[in-house]
N, C-alpha and C positions, 0 to 999 in steps of 0.2 A: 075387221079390227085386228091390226098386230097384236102380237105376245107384247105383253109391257113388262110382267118379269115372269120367274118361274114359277108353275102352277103346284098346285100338291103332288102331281104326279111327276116332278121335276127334278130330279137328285141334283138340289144346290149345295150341297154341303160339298166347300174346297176341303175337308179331312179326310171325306169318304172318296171323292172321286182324284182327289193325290195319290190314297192308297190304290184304290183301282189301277190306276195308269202304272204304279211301280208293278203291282202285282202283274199286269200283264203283260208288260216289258219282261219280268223274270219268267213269264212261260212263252217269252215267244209270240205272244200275240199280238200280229200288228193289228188285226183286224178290232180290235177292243180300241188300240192305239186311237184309231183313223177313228172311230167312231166318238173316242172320247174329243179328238182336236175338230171334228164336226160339228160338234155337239156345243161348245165351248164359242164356237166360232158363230155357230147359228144364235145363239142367245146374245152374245155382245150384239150381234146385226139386229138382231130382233129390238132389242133394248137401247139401242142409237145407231138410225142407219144411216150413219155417217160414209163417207166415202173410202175412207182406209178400210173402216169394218166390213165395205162390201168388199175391196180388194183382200183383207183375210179372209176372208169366206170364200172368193173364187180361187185363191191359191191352194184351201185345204178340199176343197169338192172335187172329184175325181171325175175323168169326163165318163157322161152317160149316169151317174148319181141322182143326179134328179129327175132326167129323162125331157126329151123335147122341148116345150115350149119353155116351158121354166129355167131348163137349162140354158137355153139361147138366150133369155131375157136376160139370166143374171151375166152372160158373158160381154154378151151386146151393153151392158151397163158398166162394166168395168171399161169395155173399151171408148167408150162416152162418157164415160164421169157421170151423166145420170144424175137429172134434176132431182130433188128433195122428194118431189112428188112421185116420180117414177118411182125412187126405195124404197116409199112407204107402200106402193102396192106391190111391189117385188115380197117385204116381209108379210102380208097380206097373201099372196104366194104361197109362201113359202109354212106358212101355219103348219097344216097337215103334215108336213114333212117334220119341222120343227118337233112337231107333237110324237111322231115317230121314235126320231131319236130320243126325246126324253124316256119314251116306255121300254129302246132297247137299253139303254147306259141304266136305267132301271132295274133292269129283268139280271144285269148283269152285276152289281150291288148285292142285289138279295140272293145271287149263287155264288158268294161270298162263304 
């Protein structure tokens, strides 16, 4: 079963994660950056996995991020357009991961 939207362990608040992204743009870190425009990316996909949202999602995933098959799948789908079906087990996939980044954009919130 896909993520349908963010769970409690999910920092959806757009005030908190605005400030996040200023705040680590002013120390330099892209690495917060990428994580938050992943993060952002993986949720709209999660929440409608429409065809653009997977073309955002492969333009912000860096190669080797998600690692082997998963990664091959979501490339192989952007360069096939990727029936409705296929996305839905792609986000299906991609859960674990998803789930990931919500507890790091998290972890990095609460060291605020």
């Amino acid at each position: 079963m896909a993520l349908a939207s963010p769970g409690v362990s999910c920092p959806d608040d757009p005030g908190q994660l605005v400030d996040l992204r200023a705040l680590a743009w002013s120390l330099g870190r892209t690495d917060v950056v990428l994580d938050l425009d992943l993060h952002d990316e993986a949720w709209a996909f999660q929440q409608s996995p429409s065809r653009s949202n997977l073309v955002r999602l492969a333009e912000v995933v860096p190669s080797g991020r998600l690692g082997g098959a998963l990664e091959a799948e979501l490339r192989r789908l952007v360069a096939s357009g990727g029936a409705e079906d296929e996305r839905r087990l792609l986000c299906s996939g991609l859960e674990a991961w998803s789930a990931q980044l919500c507890a790091t954009v998290r972890a990095y919130i609460e060291a605020l």
